[in-house]
C-alpha positions as a Markdown table, in Angstrom:
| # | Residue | x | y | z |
|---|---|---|---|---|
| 1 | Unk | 0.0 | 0.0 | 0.0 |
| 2 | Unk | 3.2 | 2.5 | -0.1 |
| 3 | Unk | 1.7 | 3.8 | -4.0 |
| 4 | Unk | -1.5 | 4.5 | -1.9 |
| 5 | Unk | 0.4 | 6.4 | 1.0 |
| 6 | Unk | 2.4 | 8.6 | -1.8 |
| 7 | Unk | -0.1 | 9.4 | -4.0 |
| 8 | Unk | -2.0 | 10.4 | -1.2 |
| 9 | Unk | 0.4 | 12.7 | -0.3 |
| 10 | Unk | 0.8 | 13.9 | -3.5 |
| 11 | Unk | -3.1 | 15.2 | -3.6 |
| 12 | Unk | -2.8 | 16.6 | -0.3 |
| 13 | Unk | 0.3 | 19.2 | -1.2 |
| 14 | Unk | -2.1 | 19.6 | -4.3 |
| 15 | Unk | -5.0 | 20.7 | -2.3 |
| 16 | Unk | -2.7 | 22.9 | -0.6 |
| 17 | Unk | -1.4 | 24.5 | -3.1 |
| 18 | Unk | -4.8 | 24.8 | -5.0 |
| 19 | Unk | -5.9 | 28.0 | -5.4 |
| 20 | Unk | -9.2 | 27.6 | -8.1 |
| 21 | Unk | -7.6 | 24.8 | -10.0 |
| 22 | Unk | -8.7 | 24.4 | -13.8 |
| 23 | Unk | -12.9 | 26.0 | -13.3 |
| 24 | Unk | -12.5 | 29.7 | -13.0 |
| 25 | Unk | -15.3 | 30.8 | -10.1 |
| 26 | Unk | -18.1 | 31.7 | -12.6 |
| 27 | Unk | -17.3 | 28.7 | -15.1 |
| 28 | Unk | -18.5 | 26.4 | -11.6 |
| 29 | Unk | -21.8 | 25.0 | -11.7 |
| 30 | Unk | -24.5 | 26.6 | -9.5 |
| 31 | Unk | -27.1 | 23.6 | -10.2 |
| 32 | Unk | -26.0 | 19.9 | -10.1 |
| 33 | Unk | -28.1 | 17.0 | -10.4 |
| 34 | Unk | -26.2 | 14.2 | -9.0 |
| 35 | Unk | -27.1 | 10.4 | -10.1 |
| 36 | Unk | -24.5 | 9.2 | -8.8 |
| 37 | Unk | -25.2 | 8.2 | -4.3 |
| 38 | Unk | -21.8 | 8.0 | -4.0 |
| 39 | Unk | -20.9 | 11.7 | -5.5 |
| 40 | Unk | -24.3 | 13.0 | -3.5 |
| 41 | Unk | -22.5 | 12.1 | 0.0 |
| 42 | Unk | -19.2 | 13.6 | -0.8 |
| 43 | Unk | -20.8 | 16.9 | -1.5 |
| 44 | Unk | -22.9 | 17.0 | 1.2 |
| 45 | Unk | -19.5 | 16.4 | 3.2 |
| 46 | Unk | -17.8 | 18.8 | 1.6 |
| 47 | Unk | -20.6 | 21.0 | 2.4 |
| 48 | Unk | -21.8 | 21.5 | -1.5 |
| 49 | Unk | -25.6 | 20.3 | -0.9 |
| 50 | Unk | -26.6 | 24.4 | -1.7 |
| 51 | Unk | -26.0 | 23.5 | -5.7 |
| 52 | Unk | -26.9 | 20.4 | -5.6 |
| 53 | Unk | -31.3 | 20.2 | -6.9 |
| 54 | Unk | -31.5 | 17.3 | -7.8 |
| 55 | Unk | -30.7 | 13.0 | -6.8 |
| 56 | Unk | -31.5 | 9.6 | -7.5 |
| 57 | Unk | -33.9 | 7.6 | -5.3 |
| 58 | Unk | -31.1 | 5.7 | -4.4 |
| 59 | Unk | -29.4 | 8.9 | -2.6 |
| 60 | Unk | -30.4 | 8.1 | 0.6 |
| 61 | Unk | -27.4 | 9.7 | 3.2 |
| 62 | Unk | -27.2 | 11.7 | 4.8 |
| 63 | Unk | -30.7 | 11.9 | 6.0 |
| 64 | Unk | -30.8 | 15.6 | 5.0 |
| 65 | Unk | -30.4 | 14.1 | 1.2 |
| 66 | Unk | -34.4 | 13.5 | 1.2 |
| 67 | Unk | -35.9 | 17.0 | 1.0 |
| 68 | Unk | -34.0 | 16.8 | -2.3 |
| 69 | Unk | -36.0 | 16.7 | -5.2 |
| 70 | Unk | -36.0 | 13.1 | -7.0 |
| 71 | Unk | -35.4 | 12.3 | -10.4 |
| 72 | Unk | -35.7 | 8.4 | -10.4 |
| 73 | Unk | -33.6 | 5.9 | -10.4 |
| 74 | Unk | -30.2 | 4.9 | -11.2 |
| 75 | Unk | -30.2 | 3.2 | -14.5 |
| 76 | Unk | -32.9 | 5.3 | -16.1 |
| 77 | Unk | -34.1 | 8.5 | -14.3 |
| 78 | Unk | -36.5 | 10.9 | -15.4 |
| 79 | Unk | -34.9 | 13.0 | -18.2 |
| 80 | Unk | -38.4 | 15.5 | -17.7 |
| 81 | Unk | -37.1 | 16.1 | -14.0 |
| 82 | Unk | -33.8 | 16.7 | -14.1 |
| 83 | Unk | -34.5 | 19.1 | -17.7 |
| 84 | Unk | -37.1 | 21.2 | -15.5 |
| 85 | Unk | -34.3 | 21.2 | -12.2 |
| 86 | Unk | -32.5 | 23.1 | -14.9 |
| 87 | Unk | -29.2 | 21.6 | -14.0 |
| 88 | Unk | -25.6 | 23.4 | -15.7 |
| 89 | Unk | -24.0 | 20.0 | -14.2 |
| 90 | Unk | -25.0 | 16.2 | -13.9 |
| 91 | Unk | -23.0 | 14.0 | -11.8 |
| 92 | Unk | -23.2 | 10.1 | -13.6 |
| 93 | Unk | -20.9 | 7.5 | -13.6 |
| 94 | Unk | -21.1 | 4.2 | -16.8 |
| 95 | Unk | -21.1 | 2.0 | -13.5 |
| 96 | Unk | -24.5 | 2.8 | -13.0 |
| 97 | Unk | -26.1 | 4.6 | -15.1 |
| 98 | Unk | -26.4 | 3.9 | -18.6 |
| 99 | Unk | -24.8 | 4.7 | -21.9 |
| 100 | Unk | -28.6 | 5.8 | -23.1 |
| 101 | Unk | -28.7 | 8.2 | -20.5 |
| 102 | Unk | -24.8 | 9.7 | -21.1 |
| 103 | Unk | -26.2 | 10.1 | -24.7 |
| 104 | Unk | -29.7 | 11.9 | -24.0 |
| 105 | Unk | -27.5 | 13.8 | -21.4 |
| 106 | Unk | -25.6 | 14.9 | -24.6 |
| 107 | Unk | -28.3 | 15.5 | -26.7 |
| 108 | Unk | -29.9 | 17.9 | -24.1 |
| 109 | Unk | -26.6 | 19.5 | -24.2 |
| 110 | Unk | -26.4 | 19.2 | -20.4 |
| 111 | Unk | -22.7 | 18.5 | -19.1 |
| 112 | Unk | -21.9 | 15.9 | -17.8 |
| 113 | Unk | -19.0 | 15.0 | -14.9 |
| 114 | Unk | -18.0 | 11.4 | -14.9 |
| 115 | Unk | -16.6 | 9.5 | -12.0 |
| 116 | Unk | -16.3 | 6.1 | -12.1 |
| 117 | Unk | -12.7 | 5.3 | -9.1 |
| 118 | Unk | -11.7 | 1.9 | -8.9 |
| 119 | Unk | -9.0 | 2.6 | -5.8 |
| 120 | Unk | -9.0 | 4.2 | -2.9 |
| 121 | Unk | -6.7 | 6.4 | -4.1 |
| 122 | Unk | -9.4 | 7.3 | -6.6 |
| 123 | Unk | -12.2 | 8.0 | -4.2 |
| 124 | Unk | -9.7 | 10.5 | -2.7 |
| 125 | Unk | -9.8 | 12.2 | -6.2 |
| 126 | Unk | -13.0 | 12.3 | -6.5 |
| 127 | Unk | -13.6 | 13.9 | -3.4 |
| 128 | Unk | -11.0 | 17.1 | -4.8 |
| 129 | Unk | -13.1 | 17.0 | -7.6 |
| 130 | Unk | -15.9 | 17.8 | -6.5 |
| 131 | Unk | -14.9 | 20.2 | -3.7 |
| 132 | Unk | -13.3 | 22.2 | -7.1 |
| 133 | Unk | -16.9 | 21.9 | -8.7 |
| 134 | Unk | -18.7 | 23.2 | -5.5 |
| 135 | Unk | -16.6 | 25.7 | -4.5 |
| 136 | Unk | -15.5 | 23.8 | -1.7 |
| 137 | Unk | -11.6 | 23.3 | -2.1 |
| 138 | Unk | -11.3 | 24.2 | 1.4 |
| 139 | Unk | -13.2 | 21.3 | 2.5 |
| 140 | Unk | -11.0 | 19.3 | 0.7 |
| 141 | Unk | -7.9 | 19.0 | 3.1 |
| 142 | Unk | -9.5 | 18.3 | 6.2 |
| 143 | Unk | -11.8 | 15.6 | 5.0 |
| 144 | Unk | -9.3 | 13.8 | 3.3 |
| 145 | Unk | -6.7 | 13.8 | 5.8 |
| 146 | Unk | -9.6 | 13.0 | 8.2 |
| 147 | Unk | -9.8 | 10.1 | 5.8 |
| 148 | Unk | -6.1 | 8.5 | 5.3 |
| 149 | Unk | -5.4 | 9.2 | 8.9 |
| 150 | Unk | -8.2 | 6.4 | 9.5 |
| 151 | Unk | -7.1 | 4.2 | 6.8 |
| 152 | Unk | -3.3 | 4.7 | 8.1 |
| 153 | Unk | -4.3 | 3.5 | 11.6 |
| 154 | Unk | -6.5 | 0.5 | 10.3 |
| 155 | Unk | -3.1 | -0.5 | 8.4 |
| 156 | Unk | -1.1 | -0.2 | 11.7 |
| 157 | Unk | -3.8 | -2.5 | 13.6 |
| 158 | Unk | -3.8 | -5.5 | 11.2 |
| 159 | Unk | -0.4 | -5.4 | 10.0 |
| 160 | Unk | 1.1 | -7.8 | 12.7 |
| 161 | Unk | -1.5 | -10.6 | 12.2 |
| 162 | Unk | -1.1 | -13.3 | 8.9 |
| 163 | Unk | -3.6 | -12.7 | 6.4 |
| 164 | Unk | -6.6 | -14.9 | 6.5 |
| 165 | Unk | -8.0 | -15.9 | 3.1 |
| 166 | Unk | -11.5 | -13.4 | 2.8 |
| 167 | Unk | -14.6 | -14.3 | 0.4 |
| 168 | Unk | -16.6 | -11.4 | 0.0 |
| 169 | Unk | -20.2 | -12.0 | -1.2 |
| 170 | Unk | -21.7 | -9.3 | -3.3 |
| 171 | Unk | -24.9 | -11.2 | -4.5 |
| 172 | Unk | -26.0 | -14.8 | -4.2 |
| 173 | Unk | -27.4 | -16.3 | -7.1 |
| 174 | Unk | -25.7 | -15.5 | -9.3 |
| 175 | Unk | -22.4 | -15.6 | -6.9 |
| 176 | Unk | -21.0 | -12.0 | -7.7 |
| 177 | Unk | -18.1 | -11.3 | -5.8 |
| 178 | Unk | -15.0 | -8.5 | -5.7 |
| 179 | Unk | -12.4 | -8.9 | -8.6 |
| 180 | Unk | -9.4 | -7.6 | -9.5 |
| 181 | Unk | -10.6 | -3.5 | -10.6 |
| 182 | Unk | -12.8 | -4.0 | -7.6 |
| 183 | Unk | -12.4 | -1.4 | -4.8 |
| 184 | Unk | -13.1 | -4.0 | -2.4 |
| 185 | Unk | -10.6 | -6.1 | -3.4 |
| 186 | Unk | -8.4 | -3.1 | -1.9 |
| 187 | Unk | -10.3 | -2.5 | 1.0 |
| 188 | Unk | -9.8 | -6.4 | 2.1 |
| 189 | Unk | -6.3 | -5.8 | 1.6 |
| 190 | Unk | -5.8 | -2.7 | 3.4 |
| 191 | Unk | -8.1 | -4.6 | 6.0 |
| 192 | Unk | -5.5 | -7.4 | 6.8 |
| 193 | Unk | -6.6 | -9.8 | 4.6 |
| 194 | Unk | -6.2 | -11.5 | 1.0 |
| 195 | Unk | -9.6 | -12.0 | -0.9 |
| 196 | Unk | -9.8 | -15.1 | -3.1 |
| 197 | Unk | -11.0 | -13.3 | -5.9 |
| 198 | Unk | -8.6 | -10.9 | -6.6 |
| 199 | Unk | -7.4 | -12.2 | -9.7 |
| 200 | Unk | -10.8 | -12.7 | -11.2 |
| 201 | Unk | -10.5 | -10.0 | -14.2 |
| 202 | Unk | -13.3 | -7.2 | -14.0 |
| 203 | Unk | -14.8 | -5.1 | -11.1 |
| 204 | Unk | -17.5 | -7.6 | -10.0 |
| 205 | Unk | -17.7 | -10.8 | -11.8 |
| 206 | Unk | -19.8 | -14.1 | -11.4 |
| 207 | Unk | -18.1 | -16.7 | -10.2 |
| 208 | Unk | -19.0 | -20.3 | -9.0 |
| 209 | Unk | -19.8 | -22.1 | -6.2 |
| 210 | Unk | -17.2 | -24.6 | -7.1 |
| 211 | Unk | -14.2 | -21.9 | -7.6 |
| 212 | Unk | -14.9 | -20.6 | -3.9 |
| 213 | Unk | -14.4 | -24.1 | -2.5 |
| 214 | Unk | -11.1 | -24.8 | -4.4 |
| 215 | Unk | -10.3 | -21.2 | -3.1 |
| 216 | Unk | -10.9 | -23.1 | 0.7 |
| 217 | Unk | -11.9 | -19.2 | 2.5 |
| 218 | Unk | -10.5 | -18.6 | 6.0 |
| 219 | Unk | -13.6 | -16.3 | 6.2 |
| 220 | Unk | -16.7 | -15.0 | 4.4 |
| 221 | Unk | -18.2 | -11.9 | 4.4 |
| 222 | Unk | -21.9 | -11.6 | 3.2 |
| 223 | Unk | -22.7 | -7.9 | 2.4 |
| 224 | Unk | -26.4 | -6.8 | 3.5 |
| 225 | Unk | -28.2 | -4.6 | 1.1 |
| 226 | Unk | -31.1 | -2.2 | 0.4 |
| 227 | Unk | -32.7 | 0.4 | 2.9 |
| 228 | Unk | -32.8 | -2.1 | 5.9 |
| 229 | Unk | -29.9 | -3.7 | 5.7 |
| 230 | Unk | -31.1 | -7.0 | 4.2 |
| 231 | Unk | -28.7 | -9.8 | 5.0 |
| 232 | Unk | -27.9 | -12.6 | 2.7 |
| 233 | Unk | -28.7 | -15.9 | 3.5 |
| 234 | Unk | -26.3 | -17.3 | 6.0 |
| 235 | Unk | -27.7 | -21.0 | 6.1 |
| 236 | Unk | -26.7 | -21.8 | 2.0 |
| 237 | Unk | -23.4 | -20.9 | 3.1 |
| 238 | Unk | -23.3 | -22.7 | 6.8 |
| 239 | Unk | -24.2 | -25.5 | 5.1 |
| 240 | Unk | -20.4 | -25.5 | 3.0 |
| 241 | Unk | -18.6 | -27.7 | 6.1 |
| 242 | Unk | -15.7 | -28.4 | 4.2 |
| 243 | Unk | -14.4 | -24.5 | 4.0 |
| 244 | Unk | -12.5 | -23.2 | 6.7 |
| 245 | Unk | -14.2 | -20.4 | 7.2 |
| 246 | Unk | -17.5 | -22.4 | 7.8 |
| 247 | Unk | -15.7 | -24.8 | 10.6 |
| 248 | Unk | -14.4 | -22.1 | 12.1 |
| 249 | Unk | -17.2 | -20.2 | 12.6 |
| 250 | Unk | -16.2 | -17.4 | 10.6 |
| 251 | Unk | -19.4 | -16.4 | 8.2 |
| 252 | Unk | -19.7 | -13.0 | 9.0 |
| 253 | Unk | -22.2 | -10.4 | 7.8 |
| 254 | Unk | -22.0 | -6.9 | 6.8 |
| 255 | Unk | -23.6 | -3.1 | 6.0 |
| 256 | Unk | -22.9 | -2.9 | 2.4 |
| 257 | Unk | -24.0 | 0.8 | 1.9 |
| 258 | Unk | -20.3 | 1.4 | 3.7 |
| 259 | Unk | -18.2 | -0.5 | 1.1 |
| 260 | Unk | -20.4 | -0.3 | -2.0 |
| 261 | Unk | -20.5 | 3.6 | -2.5 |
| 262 | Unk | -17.2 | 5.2 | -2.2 |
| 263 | Unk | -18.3 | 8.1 | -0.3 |
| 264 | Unk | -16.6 | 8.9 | 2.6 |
| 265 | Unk | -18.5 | 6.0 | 4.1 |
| 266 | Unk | -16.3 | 4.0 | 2.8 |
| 267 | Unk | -13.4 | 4.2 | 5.6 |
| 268 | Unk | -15.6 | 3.4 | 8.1 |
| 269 | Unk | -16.5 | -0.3 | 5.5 |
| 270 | Unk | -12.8 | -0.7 | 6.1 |
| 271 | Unk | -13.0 | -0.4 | 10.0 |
| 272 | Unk | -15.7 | -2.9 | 9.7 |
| 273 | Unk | -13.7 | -5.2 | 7.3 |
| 274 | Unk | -11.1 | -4.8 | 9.6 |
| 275 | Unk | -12.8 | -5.6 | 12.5 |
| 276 | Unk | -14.1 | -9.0 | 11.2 |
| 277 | Unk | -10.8 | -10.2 | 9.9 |
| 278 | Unk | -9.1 | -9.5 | 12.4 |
| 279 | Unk | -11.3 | -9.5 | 15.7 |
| 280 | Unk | -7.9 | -9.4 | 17.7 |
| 281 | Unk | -6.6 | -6.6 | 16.1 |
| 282 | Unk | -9.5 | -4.5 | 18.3 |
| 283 | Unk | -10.0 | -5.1 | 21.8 |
């Protein structure tokens, strides 16, 4: 993780140093519609909500996020809403929304700002981003040293323990798990642990039932989902004997709205990742 720690540091002498960036002040959009949840938390951290008129139904934190006005979902929102919020910015990302959408977008001639990280290190830019696109570079620096500070101390925790081997389970049926351009993949490693899957090619492939056995998991993480944290079925997995994981007792479920979106959420996924891999670690 040193390429994480230096090119960290790298964006935080930028921020420093920043002083408007490339968007003069009245080139910076005063009305964003953001369809991306991810993108909607880091402005409201930044404290950007004032330009922001418009989310997903998906956009559901913080809490404040809800007197927003809607414009659908995800993969095809409302293209009547979002032309009547009168928006000089929309927030999308092709991992989510799609390529019909980036076209009518275009058509509209409405600009659009992709983001689409894959690393941590990513998320980080993101978040500069989108404080430059606010007007809120000064929010920048705090929140993400706020941010690697956490991941830093969640390094020094695990690092003394051996690496279990982690399955993370995105989806059941079909068996979708983390893969090699996933950001979880990262997060397991940063977490203290090596995920089976991270030489799968792709963000989040399928994979089989028969290639997690072979892969014989130390521990398996099921990731909850929707508005009430819906967990996965544990008793399919309990049922596996033969992996490690399941003898041991280690079938562990968690919040997936932390380590799904790469908000600023997604440190505290780590200290939750962290925390199941290695229980020890945190007394």
């Amino acid at each position: 993780m040193r390429r994480f720690g230096a090119f960290l540091a790298c964006l935080l002498l930028l921020v420093g140093a920043s002083h408007g960036g490339d968007l003069a002040h009245s080139a910076r959009p005063q009305r964003i519609v953001s369809l991306v949840p991810s993108a909607t938390e880091i402005i409201y951290a930044l404290g950007g909500q004032e330009r922001l008129v418009g989310v997903t139904d998906f956009c559901d934190w913080p809490p404040q996020v809800r007197e927003k006005p809607r414009v659908g979902g995800m993969v095809a929102p409302n293209l009547e809403i979002i032309v009547a919020l009168r928006p000089d910015l929309v927030v999308a990302t092709s991992e989510g929304n799609s390529q019909e959408t980036f076209e009518q977008l275009k058509r509209l001639n409405i600009p659009v700002f992709a983001v689409n990280p894959h690393r941590l290190s990513d998320v980080m830019t993101v978040i500069a981003q989108l404080g430059e696109l606010t007007g809120r570079q000064s929010a920048v620096g705090p929140l993400v040293e706020s941010l690697v500070r956490r991941v830093h101390t969640v390094e020094r925790a695990v690092r003394p323990y051996p690496r279990p081997k982690v399955l993370y389970v995105l989806w059941p049926e079909p068996l979708i798990v983390p893969g090699r351009e996933g950001l979880i993949t990262e997060l397991i490693e940063l977490a203290g642990g090596a995920s089976v899957t991270a030489q799968v090619p792709a963000s989040y492939p399928r994979f089989s039932l028969e290639a997690v056995a072979a892969r014989s998991p130390e521990v398996i993480i099921l990731a909850r989902h929707g508005g009430h944290g819906t967990p996965l079925a544990r008793a399919p997995w309990e049922r596996l004997t033969t992996l490690p994981a399941v003898r041991a007792g280690r079938v562990h479920s968690v919040d997936g709205a932390y380590l799904h979106r790469y908000g600023p959420r997604v440190v505290d996924g780590l200290e939750m990742l962290a925390r199941v891999i290695h229980p020890e670690a945190f007394p």
